[in-house]
N, C-alpha and C positions, 0 to 999 in steps of 0.2 A: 443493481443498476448497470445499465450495458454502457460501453465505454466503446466510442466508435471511432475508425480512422477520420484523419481530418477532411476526407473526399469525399465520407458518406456523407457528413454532417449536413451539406446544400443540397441534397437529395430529401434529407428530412424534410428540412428550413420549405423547398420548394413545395413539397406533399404536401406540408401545412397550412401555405399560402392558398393554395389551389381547395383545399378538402372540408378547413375550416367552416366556411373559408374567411382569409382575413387579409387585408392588404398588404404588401412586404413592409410598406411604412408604416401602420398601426403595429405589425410584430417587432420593430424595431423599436417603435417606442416602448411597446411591454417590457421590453430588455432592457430599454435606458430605465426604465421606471424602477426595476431589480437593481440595479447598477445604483440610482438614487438610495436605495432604501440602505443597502451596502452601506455607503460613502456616508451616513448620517446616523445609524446604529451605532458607534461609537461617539464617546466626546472626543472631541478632536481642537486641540487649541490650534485652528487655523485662522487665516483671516483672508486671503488668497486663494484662490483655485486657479490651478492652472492647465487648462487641458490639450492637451496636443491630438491632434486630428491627422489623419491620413487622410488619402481620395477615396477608398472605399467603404465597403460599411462600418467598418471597425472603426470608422471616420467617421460614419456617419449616427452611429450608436453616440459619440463623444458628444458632436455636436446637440443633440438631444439632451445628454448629461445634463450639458452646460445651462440650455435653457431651463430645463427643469431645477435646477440649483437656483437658480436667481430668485425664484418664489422662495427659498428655504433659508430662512436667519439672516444676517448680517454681511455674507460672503463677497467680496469682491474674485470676480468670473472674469478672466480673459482666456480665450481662444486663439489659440495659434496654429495657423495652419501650414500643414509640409507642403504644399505645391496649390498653386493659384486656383481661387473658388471656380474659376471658370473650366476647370476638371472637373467640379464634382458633376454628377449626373445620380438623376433618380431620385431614390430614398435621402444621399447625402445632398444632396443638393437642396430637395426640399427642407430637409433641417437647416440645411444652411440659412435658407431665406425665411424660416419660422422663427430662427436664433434673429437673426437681423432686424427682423421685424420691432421687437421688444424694444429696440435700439438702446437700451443702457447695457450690452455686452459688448467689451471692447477683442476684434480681431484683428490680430498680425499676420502678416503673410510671411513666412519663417525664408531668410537669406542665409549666405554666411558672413552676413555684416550686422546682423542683428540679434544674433542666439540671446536670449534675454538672461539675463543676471537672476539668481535666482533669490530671493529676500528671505528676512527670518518669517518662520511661521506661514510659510507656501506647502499648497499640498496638489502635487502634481498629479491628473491622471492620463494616464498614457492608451489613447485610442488609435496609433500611430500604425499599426501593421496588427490582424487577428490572423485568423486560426489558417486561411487561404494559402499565406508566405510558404513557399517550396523551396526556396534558398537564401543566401544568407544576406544581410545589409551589407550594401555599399555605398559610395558616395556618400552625397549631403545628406542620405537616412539615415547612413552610419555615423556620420558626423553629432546629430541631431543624439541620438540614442546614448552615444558616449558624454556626449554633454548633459542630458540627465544624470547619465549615472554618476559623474561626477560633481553635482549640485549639492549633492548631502540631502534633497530632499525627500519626503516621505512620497513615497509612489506607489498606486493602486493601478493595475493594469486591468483592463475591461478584457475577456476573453480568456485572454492570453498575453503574457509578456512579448510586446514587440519584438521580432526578431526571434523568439525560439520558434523550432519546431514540432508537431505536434505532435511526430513518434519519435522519430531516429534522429538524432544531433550530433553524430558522428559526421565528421568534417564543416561542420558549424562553428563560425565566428564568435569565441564567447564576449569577446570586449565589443561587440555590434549587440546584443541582447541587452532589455532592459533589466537592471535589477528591481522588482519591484518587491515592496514590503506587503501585499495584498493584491491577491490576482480576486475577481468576481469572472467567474466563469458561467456559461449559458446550458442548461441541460444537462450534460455530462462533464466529466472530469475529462482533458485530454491525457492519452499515454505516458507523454514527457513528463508529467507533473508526479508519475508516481516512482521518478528514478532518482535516486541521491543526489546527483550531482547536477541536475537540475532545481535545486529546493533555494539557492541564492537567487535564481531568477526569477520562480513564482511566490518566493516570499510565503506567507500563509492564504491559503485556497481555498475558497469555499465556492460550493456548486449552488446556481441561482434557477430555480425551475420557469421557465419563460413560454411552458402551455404547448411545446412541441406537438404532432398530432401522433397521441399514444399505439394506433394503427400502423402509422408506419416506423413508429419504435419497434415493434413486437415483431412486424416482420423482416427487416431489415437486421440480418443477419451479420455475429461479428463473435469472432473467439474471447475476446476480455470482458469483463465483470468485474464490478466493484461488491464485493460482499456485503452485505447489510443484517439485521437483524431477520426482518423479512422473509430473509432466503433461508434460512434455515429453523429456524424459529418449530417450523412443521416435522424438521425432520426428528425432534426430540421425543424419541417415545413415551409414553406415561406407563409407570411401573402399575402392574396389577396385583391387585389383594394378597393373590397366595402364590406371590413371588417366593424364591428364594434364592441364597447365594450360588448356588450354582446356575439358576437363568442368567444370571449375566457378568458368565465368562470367568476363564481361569486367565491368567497373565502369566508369562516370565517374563522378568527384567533380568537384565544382563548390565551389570555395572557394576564401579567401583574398582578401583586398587591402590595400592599402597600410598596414604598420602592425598586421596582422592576418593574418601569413603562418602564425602557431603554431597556428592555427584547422585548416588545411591540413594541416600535418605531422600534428594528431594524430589525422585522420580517418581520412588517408591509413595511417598505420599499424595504426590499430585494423583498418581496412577490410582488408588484407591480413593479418593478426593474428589474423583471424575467419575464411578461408581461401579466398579468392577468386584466379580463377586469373590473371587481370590485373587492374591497375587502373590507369586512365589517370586522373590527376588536371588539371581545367583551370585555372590561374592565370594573372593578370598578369604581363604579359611581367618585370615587375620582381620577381617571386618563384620568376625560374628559380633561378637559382641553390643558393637557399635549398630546393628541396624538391627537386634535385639531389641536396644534400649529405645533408640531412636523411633522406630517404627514398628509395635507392638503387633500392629493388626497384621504384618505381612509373614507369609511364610519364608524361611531361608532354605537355599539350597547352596553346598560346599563347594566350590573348589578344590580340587587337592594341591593347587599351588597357594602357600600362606598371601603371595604378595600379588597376584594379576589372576586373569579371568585364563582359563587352558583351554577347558572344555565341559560340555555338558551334555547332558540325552535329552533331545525335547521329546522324546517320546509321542505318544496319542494326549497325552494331559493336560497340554496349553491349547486355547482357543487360540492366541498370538503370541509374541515373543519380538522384546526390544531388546534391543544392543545398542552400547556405546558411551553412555556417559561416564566419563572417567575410566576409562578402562585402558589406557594407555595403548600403544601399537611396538609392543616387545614380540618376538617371533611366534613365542609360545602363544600370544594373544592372537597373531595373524594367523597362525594354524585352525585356531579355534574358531574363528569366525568362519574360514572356509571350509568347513566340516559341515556349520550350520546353517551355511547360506545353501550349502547342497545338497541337505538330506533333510529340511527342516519341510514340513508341509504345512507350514499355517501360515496366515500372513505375518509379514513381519515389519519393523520400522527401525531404520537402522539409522542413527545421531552421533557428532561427534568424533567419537576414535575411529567409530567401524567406519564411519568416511575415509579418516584419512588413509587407515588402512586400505580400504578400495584403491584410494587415490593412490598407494604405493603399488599395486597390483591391478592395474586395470583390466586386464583379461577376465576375472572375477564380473565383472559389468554384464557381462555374456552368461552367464554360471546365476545371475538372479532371478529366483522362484518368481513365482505371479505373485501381484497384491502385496506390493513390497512399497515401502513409504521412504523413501532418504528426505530427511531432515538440513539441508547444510544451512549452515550463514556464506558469506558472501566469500571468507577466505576459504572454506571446506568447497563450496562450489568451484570456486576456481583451480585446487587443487586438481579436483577433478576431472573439470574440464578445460581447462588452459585460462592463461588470463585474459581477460576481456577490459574493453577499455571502457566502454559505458556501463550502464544499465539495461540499455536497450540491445544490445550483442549479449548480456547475458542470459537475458529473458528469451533470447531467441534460441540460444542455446537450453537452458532450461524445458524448454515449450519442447526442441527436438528429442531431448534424453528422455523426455516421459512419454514420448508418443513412439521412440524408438523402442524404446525397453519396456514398454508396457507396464509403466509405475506411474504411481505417484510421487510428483516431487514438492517441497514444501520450502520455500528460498525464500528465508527469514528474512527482513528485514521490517521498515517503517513500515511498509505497505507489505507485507509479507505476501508473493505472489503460490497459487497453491497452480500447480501445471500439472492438469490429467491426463489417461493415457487418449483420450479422445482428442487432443488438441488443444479443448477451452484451458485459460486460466484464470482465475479469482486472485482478485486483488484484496485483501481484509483489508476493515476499515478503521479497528478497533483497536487500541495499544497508544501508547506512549514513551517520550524518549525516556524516562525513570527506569522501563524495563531491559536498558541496556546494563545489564547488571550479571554479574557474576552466578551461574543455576538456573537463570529465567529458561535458557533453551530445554534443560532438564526437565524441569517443568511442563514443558509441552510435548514433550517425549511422552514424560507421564501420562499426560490426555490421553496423548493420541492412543496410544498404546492400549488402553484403558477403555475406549470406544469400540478398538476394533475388535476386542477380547468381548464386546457386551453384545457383539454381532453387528455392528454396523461396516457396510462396506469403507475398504479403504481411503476411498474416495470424501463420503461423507463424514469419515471420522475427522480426516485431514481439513476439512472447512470447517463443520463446528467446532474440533479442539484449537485451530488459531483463532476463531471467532471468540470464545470463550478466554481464551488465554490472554485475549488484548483485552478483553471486558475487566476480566479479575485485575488485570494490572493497571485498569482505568479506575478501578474502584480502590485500589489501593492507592494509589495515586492522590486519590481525593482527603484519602484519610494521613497517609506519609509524606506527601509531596513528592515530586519527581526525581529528588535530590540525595531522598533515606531510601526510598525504596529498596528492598531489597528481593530475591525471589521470592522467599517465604513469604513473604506478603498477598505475592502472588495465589500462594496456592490456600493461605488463610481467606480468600475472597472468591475461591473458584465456586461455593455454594449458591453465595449471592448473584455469581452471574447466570451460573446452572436454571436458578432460580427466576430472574428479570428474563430471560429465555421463554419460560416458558407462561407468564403472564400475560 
């Protein structure tokens, strides 16, 4: 699913209008109609509606709500509007006068002598500013906005939550934004929606398909993507008859040290779990044992230091070669990794230590082979690349290091964004907050790792192994709940997802 800036979006909107073709007020009802269907899928012990209107369409989409709710149960509908009917024009206006018509909907023209009281068991929906807004509330808007949020009541935002923006919200008003407990969004997901610090104000999101014209989706060109089953689905090879382990791929793993052997084992299995035809994992001579027992299938390869990772030969005999989890960043470790970031010719995927190690050495950034995958979470990123205050300064940072350096970068998070060296970046859709757990990352080290060892390019290993990895931890999810999960879980479930893949 493509994820467009908030400038293309009336570019679509208008191609649709014209090509459909269908009037801008029939496609507005379509949306109220998405928007209805939202608002009444849940039981909701309300007995109120309360919907707040702007002058333009995102005003004018509410007003539509409202009428269309009056036909639906019990509801007592009032309408309040931000500025005098005699602004609206168009699409809103016409709602306006279709709302009125009915004449049992009661509307207020909002002062600030009248901000209404908000009663038990009201459920607000906030049609008040959409996706348009380029800067931040002020005034009676902002007045307006705060006094929702301080209602305590339940709020569903049409579009968009009033008052954010719908990429960058860096110097953005946060006490002018609505908090809302559910946004119904049109088409696409916007940007803002898939950054942390934005998730108070869209509440839980879900995307509402309202018939856009599919022509000028496909040509209407934009770097972001929401990753889906879909998308990749195709790229899973089917294993043939007189396969064998060595069609797909030898691996080294690079992990573990003293105190940090569990980092190992669960890479080590995910990695084999994901379907690779060897894999040699390298530890400290003091963590034979334990990935002996632990992981019977995997070959070991020694260390001659008992306690951390020193060195090793990757020789011609790995298809690819991961480093990092648990391997601490002792000197003897940051020599080793620089050895093998310089002389290693396969692809590689570097997680964890080998970040922070980077991030203590950055010159090393320059010194990285082709077809290289770094892995950070949001604090290994920022080591590396300074701190960032949004999400949206990260991303944009993220987006430059992989099209600088000619990698793949993989910036875990809810939405984990996957930024290739081409520019695009994919946003996965898959996963859950259970998998914020101790190994999960190891875990998808192991995928990826595991892909690229079975010949798939870097690129595409990096999108199916997060695709996969938020699946397995959705399905475990289902069976542990959010709360036990643990990685293993994770990598006990990567079959089953392997599997609904390719169904």
């Amino acid at each position: 699913m493509k994820i467009f800036s908030t400038s293309q979006v009336p570019e679509i909107d208008k191609y649709t209008i014209e090509n459909e073709p269908i009037p801008d007020i029939d496609l507005m009802e379509r949306a109220a109609g998405k928007v209805v269907r939202a608002v009444l899928a849940k039981k909701r012990d309300v007995q109120d509606i309360w919907v707040f209107c702007g002058p333009g369409n995102n005003g004018g989409d509410g007003l539509a709500v409202a009428r269309m709710l009056t036909g639906e149960k019990n509801f007592n509908i009032h309408v309040f509007l931000l500025k005098s009917a005699d602004v609206l024009k168009n699409s809103p206006k016409i709602n306006y006068e279709r709302l009125l018509s009915l004449g049992n909907v009661e509307v207020t023209e909002l002062s600030e002598t009248n901000l209404p009281v908000v009663r038990n068991k009201t459920l607000i929906i906030d049609a008040l500013f959409g996706s348009g807004l380029n800067r931040p509330l002020e005034g009676f808007a902002a007045d307006v906005v705060k006094h929702i949020n301080q209602s305590g009541a339940y709020v569903i935002s049409i579009d968009i939550p009033s008052g954010l923006l719908g990429e960058n919200n860096d110097g953005n008003t946060t006490e002018t934004i609505i908090h809302a407990n559910e946004t119904v969004t049109f088409q696409f997901p916007k940007l803002s929606f898939l950054f942390p610090e934005n998730e108070i104000f869209t509440g839980e999101w879900i995307v509402t398909d309202i018939g856009l014209h599919p022509k000028k989706i496909s040509e209407t060109e934009t770097p972001y993507r929401l990753l889906e089953k879909r998308d990749i689905k195709d790229k899973i090879r089917k294993r043939k008859n007189f396969s064998h382990k060595g069609t797909f791929g030898h691996a080294l793993l690079i992990s573990g040290s003293y105190g940090k052997m569990g980092a190992a084992v669960l890479a080590s299995r995910a990695c084999l779990r994901s379907g690779v035809g060897l894999l040699t994992t390298h530890i400290p001579h003091g963590g034979y044992h334990i990935i002996q027992t632990a992981v019977p299938e995997a070959m070991t390869s020694i260390d001659d230091s008992d306690l951390m990772f020193t060195s090793v030969e990757p020789g011609d005999t790995f298809s690819a070669i991961g480093i990092g989890p648990g391997i601490g960043v002792k000197v003897n470790t940051q020599r080793g990794l620089h050895k093998l970031i310089t002389e290693s010719k396969v692809p590689m995927v570097l997680d964890a230590d080998a970040l922070n190690i980077l991030s203590l050495n950055k010159p090393w950034m320059e010194q990285l082979p082709g077809h290289v995958v770094l892995t950070p979470h949001p604090g290994e990123f920022d080591r590396l690349e300074g701190k960032s205050h949004n999400g949206y300064e990260r991303l944009m940072k993220a987006k430059e290091l992989a099209e600088k350096h000619k990698l793949v970068l993989v910036l875990k998070g809810a939405y984990t964004a996957v930024a290739l060296p081409d520019g695009n970046v994919w946003f996965n859709s898959t996963g859950n907050p259970g998998m914020a757990t101790a190994g999960s990352g190891d875990v998808l080290t192991g995928i990826i790792l595991s892909l690229i060892a079975q010949g798939y390019s870097p690129a595409d290993a990096s999108l199916i192994g997060v695709f996969v990895h938020g699946r397995a931890g959705d399905f475990a999810a289902l069976k542990k709940g959010q709360v036990s999960l643990i990685a293993g879980d994770i990598i006990k479930n990567l079959g089953k997802a392997f599997r609904k893949l390719q169904e």
